[in-house]
Backbone as CSV, one residue per row, in Angstrom:
resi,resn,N_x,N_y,N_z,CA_x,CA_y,CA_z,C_x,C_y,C_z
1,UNK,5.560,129.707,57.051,6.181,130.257,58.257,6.884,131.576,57.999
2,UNK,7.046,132.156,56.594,7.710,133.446,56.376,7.592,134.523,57.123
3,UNK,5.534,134.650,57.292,5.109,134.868,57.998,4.989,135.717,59.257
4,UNK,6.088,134.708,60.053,6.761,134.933,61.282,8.139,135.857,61.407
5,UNK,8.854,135.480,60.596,9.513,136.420,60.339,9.941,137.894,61.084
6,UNK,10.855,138.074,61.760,11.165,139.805,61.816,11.455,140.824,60.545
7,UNK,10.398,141.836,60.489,10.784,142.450,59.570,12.152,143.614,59.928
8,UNK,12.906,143.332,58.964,14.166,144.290,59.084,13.949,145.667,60.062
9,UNK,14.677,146.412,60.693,14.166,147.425,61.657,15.547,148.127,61.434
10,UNK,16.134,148.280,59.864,17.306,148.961,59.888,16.689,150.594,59.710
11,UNK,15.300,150.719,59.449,14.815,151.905,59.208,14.332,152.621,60.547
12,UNK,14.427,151.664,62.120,14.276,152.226,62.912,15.261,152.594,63.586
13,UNK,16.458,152.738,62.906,17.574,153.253,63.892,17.705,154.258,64.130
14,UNK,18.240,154.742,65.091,19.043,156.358,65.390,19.413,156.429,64.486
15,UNK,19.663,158.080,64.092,20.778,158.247,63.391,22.145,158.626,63.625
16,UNK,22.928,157.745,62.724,24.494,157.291,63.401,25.119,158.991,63.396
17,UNK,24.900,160.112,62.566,25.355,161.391,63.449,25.298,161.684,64.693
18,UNK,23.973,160.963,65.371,23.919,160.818,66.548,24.990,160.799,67.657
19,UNK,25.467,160.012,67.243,26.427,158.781,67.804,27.622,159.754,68.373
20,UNK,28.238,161.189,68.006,29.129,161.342,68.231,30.112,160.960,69.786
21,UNK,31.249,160.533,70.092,31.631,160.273,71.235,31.321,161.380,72.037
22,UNK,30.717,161.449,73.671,30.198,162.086,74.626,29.422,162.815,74.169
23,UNK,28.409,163.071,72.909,27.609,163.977,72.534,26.227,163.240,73.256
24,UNK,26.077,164.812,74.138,24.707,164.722,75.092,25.172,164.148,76.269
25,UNK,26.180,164.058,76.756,26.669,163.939,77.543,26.742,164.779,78.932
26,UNK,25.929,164.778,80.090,25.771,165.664,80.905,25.825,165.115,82.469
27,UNK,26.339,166.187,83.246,27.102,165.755,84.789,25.241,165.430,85.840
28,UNK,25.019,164.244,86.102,23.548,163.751,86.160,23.777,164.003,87.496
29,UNK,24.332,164.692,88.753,24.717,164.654,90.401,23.395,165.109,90.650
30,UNK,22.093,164.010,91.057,20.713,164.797,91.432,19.473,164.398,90.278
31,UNK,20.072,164.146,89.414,19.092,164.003,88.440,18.163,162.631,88.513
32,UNK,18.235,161.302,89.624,17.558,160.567,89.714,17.124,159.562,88.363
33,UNK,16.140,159.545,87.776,15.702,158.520,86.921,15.677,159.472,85.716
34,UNK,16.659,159.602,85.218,16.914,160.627,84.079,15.963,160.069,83.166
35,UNK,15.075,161.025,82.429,14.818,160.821,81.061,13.541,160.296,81.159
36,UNK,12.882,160.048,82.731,11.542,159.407,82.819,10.689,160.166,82.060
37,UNK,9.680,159.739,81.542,8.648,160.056,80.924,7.336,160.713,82.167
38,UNK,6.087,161.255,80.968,5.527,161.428,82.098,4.194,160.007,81.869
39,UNK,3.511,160.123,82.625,2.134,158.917,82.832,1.556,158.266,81.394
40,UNK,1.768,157.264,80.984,1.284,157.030,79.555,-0.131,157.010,79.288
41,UNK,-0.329,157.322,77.886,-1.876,157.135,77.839,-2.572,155.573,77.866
42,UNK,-3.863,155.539,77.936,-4.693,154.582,78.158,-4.545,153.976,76.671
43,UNK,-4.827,152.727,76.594,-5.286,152.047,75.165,-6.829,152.700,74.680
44,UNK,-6.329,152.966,73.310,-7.403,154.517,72.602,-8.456,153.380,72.672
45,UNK,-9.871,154.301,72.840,-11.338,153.990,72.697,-10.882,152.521,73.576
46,UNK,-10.300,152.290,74.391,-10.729,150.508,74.756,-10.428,149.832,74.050
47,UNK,-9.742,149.387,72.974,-9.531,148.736,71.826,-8.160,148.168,72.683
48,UNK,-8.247,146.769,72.982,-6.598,146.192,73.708,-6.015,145.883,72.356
49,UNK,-4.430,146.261,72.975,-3.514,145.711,71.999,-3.650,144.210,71.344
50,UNK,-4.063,143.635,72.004,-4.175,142.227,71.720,-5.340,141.978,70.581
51,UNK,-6.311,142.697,70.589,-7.051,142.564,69.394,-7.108,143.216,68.360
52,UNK,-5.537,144.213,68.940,-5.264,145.038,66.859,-4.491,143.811,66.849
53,UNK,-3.402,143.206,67.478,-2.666,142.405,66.705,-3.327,141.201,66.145
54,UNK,-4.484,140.820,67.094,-5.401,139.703,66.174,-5.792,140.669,64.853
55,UNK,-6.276,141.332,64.659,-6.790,142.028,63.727,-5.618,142.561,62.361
56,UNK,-4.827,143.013,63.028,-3.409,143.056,61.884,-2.230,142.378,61.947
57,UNK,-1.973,141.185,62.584,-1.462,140.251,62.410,-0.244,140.316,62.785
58,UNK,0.061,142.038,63.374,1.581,142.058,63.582,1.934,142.139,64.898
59,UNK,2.717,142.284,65.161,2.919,142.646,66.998,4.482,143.430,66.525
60,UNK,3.957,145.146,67.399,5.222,145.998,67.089,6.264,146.113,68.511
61,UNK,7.392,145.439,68.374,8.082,145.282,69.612,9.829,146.253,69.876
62,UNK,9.280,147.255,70.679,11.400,147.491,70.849,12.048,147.304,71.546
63,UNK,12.924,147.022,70.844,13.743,145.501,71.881,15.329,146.970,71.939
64,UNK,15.901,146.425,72.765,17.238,147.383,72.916,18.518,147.180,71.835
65,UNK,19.302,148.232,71.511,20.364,147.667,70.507,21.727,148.161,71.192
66,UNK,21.674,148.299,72.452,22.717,148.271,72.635,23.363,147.875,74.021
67,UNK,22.980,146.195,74.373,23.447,145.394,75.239,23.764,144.464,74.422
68,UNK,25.026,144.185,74.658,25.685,143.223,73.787,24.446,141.633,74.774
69,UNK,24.173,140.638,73.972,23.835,139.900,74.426,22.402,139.395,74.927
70,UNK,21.735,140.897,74.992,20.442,140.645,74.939,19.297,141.618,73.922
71,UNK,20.333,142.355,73.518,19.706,143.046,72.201,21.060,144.065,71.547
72,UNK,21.423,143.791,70.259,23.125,144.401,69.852,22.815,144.193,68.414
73,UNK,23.856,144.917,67.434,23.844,144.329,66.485,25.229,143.733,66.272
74,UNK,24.889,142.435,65.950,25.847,141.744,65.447,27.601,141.964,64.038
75,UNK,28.727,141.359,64.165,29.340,141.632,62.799,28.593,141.870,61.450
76,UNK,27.742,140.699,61.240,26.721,141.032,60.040,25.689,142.417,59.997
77,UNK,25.484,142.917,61.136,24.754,144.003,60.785,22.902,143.329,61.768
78,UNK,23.131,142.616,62.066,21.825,142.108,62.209,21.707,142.412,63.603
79,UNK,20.516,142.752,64.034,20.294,142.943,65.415,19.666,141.160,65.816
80,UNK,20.463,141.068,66.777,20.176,139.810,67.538,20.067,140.059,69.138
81,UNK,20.212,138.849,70.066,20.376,138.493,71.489,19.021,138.032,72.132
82,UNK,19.439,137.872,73.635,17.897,137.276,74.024,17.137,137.883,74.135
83,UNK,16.712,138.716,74.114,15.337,139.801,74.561,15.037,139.486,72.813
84,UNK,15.698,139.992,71.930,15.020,139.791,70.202,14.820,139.049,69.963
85,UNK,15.419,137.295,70.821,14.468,136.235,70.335,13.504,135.824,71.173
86,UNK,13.596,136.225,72.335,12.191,136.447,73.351,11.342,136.449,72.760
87,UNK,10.789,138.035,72.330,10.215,138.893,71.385,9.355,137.686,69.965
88,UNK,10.566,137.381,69.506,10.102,136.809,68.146,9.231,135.046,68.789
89,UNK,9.703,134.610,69.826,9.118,133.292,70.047,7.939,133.992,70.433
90,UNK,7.456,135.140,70.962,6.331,135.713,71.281,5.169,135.616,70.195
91,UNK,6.001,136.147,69.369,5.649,136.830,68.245,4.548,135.698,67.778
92,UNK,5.579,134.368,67.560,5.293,133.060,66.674,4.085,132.744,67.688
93,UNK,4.185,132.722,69.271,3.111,132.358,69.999,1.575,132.960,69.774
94,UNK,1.823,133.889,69.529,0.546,135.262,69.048,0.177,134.859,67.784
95,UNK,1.298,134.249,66.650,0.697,133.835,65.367,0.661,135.222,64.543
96,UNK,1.424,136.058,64.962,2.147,137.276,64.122,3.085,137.335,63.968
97,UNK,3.227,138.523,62.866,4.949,138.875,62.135,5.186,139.980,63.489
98,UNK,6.458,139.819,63.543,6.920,140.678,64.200,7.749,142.236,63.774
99,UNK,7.455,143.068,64.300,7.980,144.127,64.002,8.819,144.680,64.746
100,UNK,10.502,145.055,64.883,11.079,145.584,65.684,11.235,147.067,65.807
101,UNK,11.362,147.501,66.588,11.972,149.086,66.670,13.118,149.181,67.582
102,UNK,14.399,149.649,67.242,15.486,149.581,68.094,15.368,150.835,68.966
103,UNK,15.908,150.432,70.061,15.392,151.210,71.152,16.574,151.645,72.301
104,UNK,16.583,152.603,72.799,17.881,153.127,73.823,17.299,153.252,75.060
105,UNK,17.634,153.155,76.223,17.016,153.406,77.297,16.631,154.872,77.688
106,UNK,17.288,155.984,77.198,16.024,157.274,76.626,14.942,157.171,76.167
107,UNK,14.743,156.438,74.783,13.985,156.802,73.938,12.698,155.379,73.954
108,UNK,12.983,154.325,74.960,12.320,152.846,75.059,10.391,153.666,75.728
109,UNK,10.636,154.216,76.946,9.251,154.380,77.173,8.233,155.698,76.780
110,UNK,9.393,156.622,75.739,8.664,158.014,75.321,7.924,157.055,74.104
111,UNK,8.524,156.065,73.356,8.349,155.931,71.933,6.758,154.596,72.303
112,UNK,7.077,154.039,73.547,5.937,153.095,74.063,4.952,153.834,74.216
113,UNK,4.448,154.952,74.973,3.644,156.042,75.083,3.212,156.177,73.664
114,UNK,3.953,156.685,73.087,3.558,157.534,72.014,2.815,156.214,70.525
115,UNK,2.625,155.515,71.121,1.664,154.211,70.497,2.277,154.028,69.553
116,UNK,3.657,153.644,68.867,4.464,153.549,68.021,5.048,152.151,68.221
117,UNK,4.485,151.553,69.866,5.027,149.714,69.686,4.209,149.097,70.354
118,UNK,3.906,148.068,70.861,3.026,147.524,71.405,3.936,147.453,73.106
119,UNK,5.060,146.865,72.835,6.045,146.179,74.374,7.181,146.313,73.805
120,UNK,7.993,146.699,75.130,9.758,146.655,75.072,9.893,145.689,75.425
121,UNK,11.198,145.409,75.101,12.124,144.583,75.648,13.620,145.019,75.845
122,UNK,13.549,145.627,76.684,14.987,146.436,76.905,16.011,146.556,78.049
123,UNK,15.976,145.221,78.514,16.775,145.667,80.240,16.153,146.461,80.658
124,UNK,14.720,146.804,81.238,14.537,147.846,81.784,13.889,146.713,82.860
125,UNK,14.549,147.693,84.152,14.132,147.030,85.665,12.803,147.674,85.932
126,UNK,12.477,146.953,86.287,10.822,146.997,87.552,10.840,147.869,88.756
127,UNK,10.665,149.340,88.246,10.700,150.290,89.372,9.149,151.009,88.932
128,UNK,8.883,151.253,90.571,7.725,151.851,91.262,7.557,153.556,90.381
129,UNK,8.465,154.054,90.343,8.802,155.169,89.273,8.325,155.082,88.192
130,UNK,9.045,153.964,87.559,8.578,153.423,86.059,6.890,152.860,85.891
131,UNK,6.365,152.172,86.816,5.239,152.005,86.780,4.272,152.881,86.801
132,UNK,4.533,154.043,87.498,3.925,155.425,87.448,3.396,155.910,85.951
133,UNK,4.602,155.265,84.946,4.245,155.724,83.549,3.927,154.906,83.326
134,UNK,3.783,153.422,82.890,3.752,152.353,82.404,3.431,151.310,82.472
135,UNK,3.006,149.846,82.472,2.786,148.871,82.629,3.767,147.757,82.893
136,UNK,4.135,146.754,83.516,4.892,145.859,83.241,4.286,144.444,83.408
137,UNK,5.030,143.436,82.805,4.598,142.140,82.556,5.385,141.630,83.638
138,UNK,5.308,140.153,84.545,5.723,139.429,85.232,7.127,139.891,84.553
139,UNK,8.234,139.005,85.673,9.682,139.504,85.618,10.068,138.143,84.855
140,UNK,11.240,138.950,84.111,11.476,137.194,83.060,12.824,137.239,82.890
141,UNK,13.814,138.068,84.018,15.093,137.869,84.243,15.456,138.946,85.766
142,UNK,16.554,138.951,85.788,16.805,139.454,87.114,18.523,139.714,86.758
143,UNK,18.979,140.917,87.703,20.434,141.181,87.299,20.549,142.400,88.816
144,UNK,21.612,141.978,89.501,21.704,143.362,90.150,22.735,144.200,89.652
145,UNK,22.626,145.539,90.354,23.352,146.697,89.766,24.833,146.539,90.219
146,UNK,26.082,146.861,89.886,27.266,146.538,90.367,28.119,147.950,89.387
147,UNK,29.569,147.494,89.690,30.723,148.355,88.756,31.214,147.916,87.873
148,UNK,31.756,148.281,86.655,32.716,147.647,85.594,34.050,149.061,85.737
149,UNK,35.017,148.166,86.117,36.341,149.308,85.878,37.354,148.520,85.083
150,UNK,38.467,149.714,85.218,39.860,149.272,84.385,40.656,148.458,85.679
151,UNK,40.787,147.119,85.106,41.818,146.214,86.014,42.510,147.138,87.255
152,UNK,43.222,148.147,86.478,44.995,148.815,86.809,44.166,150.307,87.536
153,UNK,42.466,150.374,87.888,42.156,151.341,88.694,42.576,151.873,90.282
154,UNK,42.635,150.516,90.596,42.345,150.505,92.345,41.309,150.326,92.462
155,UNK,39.857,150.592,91.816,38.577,150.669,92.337,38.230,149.655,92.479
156,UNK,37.531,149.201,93.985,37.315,147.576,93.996,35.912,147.465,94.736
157,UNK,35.485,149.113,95.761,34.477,148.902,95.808,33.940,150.557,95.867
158,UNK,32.578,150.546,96.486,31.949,151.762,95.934,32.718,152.657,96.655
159,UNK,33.212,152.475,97.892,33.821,153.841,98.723,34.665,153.810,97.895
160,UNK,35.494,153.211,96.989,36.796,153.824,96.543,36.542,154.835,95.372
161,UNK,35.049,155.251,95.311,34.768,155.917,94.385,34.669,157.296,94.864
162,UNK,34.990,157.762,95.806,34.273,159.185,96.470,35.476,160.227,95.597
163,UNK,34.524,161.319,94.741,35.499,162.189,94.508,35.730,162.011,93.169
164,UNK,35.547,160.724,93.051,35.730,160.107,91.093,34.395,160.430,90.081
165,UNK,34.661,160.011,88.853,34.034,160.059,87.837,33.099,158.835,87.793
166,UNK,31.935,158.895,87.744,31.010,157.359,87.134,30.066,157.592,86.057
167,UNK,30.092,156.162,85.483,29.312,156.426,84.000,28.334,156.287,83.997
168,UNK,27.275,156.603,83.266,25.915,155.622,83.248,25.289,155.935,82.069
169,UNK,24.030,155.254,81.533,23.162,156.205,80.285,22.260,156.702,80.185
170,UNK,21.672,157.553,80.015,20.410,158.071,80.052,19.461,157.673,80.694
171,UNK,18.642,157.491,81.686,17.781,156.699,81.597,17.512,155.536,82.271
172,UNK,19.025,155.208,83.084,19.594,154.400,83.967,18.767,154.268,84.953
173,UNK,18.018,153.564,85.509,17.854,153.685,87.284,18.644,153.503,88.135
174,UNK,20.442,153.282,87.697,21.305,152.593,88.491,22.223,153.873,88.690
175,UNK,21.584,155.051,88.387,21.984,156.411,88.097,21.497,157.061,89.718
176,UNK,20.320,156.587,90.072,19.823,156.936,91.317,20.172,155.981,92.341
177,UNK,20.361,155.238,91.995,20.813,154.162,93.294,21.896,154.396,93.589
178,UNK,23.164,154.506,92.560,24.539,154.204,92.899,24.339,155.660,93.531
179,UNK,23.975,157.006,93.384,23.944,158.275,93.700,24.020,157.808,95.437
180,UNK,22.831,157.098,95.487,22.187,157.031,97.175,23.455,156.205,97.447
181,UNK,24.230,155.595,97.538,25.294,154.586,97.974,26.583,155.524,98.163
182,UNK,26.877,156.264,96.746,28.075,156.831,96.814,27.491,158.643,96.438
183,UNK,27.334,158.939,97.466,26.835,160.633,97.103,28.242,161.229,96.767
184,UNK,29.572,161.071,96.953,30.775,162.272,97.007,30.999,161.606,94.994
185,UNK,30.703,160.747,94.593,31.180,160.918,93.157,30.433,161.967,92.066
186,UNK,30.843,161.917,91.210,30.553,162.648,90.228,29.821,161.953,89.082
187,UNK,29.058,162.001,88.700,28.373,161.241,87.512,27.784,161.842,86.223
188,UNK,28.472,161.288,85.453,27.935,161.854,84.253,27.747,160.607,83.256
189,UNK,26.318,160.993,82.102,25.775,160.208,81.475,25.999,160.189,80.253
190,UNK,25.890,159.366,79.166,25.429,159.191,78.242,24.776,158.793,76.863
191,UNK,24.505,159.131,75.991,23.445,158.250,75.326,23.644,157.140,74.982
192,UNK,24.401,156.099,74.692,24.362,154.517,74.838,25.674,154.033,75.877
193,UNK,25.275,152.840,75.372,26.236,151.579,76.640,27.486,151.645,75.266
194,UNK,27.455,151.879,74.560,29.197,152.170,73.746,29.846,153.160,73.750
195,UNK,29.010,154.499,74.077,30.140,155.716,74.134,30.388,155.355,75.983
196,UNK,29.409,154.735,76.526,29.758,155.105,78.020,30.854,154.183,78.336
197,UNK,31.379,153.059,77.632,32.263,151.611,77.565,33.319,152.704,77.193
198,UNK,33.597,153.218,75.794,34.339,154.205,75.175,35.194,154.969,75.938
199,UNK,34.215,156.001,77.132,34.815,156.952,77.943,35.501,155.943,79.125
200,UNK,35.391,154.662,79.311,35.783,153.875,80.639,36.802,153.320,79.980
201,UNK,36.973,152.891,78.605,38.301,152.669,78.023,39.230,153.975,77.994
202,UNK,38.824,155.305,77.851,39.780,156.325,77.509,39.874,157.015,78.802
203,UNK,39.683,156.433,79.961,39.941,156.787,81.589,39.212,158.319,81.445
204,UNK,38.026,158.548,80.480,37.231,159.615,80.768,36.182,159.887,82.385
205,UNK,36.244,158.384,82.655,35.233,158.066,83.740,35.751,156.531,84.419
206,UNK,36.054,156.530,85.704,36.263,155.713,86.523,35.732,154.206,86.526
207,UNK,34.581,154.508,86.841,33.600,153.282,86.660,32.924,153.278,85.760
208,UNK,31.903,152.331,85.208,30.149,152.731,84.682,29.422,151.543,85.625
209,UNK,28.331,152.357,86.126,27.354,151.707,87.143,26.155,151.291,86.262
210,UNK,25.602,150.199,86.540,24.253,150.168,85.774,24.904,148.213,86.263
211,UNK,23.583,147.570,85.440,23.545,146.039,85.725,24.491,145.379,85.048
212,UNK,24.217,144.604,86.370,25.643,143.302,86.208,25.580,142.370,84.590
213,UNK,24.702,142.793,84.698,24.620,141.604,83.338,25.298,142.253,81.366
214,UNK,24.319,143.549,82.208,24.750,144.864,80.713,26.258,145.056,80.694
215,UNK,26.841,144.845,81.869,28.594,144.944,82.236,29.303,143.975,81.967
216,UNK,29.008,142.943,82.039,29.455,141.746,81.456,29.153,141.531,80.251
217,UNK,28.362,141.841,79.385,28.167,142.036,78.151,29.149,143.055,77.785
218,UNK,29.491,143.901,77.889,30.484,145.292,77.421,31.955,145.005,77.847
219,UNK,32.112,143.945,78.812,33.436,143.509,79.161,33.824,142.049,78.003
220,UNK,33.199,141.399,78.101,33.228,140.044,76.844,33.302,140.656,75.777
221,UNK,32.521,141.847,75.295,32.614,142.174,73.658,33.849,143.416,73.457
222,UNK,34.545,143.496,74.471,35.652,144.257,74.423,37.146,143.761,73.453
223,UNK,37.915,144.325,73.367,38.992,144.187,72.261,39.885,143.232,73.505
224,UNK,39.976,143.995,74.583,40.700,143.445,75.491,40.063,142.715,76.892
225,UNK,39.005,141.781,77.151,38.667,142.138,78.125,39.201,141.677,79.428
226,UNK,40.232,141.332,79.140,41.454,140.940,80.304,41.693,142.770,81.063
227,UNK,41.452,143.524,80.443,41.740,144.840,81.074,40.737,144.747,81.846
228,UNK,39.774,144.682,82.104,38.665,145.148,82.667,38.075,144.126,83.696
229,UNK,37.575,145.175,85.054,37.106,144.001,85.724,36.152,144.114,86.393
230,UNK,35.212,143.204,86.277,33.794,143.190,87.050,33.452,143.077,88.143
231,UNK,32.851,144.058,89.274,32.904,143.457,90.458,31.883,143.030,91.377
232,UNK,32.444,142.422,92.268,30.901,141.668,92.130,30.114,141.898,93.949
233,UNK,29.932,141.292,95.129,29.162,141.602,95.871,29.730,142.701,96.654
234,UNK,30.873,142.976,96.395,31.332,144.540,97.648,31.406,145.688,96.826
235,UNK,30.694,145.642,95.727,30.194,146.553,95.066,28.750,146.720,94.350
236,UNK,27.724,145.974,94.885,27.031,146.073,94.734,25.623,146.985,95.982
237,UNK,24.940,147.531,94.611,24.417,148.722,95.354,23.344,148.994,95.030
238,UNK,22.521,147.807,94.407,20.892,147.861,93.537,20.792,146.807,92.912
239,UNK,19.573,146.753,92.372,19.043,145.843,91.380,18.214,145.462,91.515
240,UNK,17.174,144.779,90.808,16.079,144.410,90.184,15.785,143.560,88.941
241,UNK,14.078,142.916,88.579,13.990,142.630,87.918,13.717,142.926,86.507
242,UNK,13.667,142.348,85.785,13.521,142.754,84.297,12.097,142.301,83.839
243,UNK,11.122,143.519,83.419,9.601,143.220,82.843,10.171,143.669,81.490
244,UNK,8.859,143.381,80.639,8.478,144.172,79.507,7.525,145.008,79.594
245,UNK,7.691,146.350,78.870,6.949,147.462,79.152,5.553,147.675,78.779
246,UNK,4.452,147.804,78.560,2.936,147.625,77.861,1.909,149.138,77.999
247,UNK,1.799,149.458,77.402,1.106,151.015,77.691,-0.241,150.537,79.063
248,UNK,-0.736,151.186,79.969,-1.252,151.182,80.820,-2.615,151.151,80.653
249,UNK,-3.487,150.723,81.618,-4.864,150.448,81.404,-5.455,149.027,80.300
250,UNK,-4.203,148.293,79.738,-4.758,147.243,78.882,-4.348,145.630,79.499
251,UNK,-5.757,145.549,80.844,-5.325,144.200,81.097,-5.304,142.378,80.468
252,UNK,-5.968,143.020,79.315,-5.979,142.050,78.417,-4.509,141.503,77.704
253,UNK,-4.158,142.683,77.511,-2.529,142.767,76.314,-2.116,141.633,77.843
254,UNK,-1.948,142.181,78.765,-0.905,142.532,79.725,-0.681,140.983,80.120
255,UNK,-2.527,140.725,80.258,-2.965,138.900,80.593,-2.379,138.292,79.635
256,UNK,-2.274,138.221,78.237,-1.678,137.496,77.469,0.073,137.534,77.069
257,UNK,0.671,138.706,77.723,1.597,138.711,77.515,2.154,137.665,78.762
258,UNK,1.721,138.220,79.584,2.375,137.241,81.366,2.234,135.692,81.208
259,UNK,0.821,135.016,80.309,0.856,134.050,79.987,1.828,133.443,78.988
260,UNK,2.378,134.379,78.043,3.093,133.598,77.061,4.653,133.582,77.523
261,UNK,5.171,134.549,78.514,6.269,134.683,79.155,6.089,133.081,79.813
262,UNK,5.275,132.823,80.636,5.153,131.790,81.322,4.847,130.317,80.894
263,UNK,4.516,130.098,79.692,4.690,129.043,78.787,6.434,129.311,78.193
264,UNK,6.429,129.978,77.530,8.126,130.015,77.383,9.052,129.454,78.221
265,UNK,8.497,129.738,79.470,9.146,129.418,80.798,8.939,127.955,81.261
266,UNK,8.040,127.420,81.494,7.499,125.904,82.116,8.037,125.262,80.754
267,UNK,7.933,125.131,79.117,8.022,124.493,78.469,9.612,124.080,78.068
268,UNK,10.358,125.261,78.923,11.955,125.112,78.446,12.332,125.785,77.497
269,UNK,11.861,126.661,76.594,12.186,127.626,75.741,12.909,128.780,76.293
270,UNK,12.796,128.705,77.001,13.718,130.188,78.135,14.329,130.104,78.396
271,UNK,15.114,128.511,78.867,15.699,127.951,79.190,16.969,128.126,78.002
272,UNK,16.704,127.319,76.882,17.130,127.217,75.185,18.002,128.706,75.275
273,UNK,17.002,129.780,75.192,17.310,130.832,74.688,18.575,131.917,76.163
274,UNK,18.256,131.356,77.108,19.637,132.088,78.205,20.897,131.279,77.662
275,UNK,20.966,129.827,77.803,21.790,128.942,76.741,22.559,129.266,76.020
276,UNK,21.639,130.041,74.938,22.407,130.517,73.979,23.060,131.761,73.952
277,UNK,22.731,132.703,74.847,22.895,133.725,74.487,23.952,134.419,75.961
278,UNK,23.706,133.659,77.276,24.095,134.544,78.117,24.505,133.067,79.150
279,UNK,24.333,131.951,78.905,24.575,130.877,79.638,25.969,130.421,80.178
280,UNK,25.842,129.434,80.709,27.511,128.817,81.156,28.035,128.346,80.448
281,UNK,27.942,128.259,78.991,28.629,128.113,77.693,29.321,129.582,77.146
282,UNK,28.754,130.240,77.438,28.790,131.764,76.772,30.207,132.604,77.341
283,UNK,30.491,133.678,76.382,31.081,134.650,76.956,30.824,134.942,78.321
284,UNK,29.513,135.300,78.785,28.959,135.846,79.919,28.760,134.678,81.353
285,UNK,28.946,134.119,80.921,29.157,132.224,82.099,28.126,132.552,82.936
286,UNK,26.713,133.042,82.877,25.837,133.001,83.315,24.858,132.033,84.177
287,UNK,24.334,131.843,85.451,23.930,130.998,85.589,22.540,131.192,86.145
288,UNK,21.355,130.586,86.482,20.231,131.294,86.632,20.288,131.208,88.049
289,UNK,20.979,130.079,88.928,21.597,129.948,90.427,22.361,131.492,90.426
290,UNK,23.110,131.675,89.817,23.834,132.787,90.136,23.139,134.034,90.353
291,UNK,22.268,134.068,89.230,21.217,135.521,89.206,20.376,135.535,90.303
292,UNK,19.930,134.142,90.559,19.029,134.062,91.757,17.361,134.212,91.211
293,UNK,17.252,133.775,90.168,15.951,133.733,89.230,14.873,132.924,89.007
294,UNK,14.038,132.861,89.530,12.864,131.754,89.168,11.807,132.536,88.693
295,UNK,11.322,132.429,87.469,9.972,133.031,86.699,8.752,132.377,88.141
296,UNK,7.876,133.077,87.924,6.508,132.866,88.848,5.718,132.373,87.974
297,UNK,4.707,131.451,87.938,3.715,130.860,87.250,2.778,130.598,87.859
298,UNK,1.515,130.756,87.176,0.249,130.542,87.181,-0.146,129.386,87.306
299,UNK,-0.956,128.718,87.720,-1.756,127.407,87.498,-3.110,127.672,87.384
């Protein structure tokens, strides 16, 4: 079973110079689906993904590293959450090793294009935009878009935002929505969900808009998260479901991926893995009643 295994993906990280606080940081008022890509290419000569990975045994997957909870790295250093063990029960289903590539919501569908993974797994919602470039698999979670502020703001719903600062990251689709809801704010982005948490701890930025679920993840893994507060239907202003991404034109990959999502699903393994990671046990007191979620299945 070694086999199966994730191979380490500490060699696919950013680099942490990267990282500086607000570096790349830019005022997004107009900018819509920042960072979209353009139309991906076809699977080369006809060759589906599904029969290099029969053929080389691996399946190359980037999963996100920076939602606490469904792809993060852990105290130990290890990238975990549910989307990375999604991924890996995939993996074991396919009867390959898995390969990760850590991934930012910039850099998730340039690096899919550019034939460097097979499928994301990255919080990325199911937009008509996004499909333009890309492929997606049946939906295998759901989250709508909402606010995360400081307790001691006042901000409780979107009008109280007109005139203010809002966060988001690169790449966001919750960057164009919250825009259409609240046009008088100001928005500025940037490159992960920790400098944008960062600037909402150092009252650089009012809110950060993006999904309820990615917000509750960044509020639980906080130092304090009694400061901070999540809000919930009189601030909500979007949302959608969650696919995995697949380069375009390969309905084979695409058929076997939707099928193994959907065994995961009927057999209770999906079940196991929200449980653990985002359930009504959890930091995140998650419930799939709450999300409003039922996977679709085949017969």
């Amino acid at each position: 079973m070694s086999s199966m295994q994730p191979k380490s993906d500490h060699d696919s990280a950013p680099d942490d110079s990267r990282r500086g606080f607000l570096k790349g940081a830019v005022v997004a008022a107009g900018a819509g689906m920042a960072g979209l890509p353009q139309r991906s290419i076809a699977a080369d000569c006809g060759k589906s993904v599904l029969q290099t990975i029969k053929d080389t045994g691996v399946l190359k997957a980037g999963v996100t590293m920076e939602v606490p909870y469904f792809g993060f790295i852990d105290e130990k250093g290890n990238h975990v959450g549910f989307e990375y063990d999604l991924v890996t029960e995939m993996a074991k289903r396919l009867k390959a090793r898995l390969e990760v590539t850590r991934v930012t919501s910039a850099t998730r569908i340039p690096i899919l294009q550019q034939g460097r993974i097979d499928l994301v797994a990255s919080t990325m919602t199911h937009y008509r935009s996004r499909d333009d470039a890309i492929d997606f698999s049946i939906d295998y979670f759901y989250s709508p878009q909402t606010l995360l502020v400081r307790k001691d703001s006042g901000v409780r719903k979107v009008a109280d935002l007109n005139g203010k600062r809002v966060g988001a990251v690169i790449g966001a689709g919750s960057i164009k929505y919250f825009q259409e809801a609240q046009p008088g704010a100001k928005m500025q982005t940037f490159e992960n969900q920790g400098e944008s948490f960062l600037a909402l701890s150092q009252g650089l930025v009012d809110a950060l808009a993006t999904d309820a679920v990615i917000l509750a993840g960044l509020r639980a893994n906080a130092a304090n998260p009694n400061d901070f507060l999540l809000l919930g239907k009189e601030a909500t202003y979007g949302g959608g479901p969650y696919g995995l991404g697949m380069r375009e034109n390969d309905s084979k990959w695409r058929d076997a991926v939707n099928y193994t999502l959907q065994d995961i699903w009927t057999d209770g393994t999906w079940d196991k893995l929200f449980n653990k990671w985002v359930g009504p046990s959890t930091k995140l007191q998650l419930t799939k009643e709450l999300l409003g979620f039922e996977m679709e299945v085949w017969h």
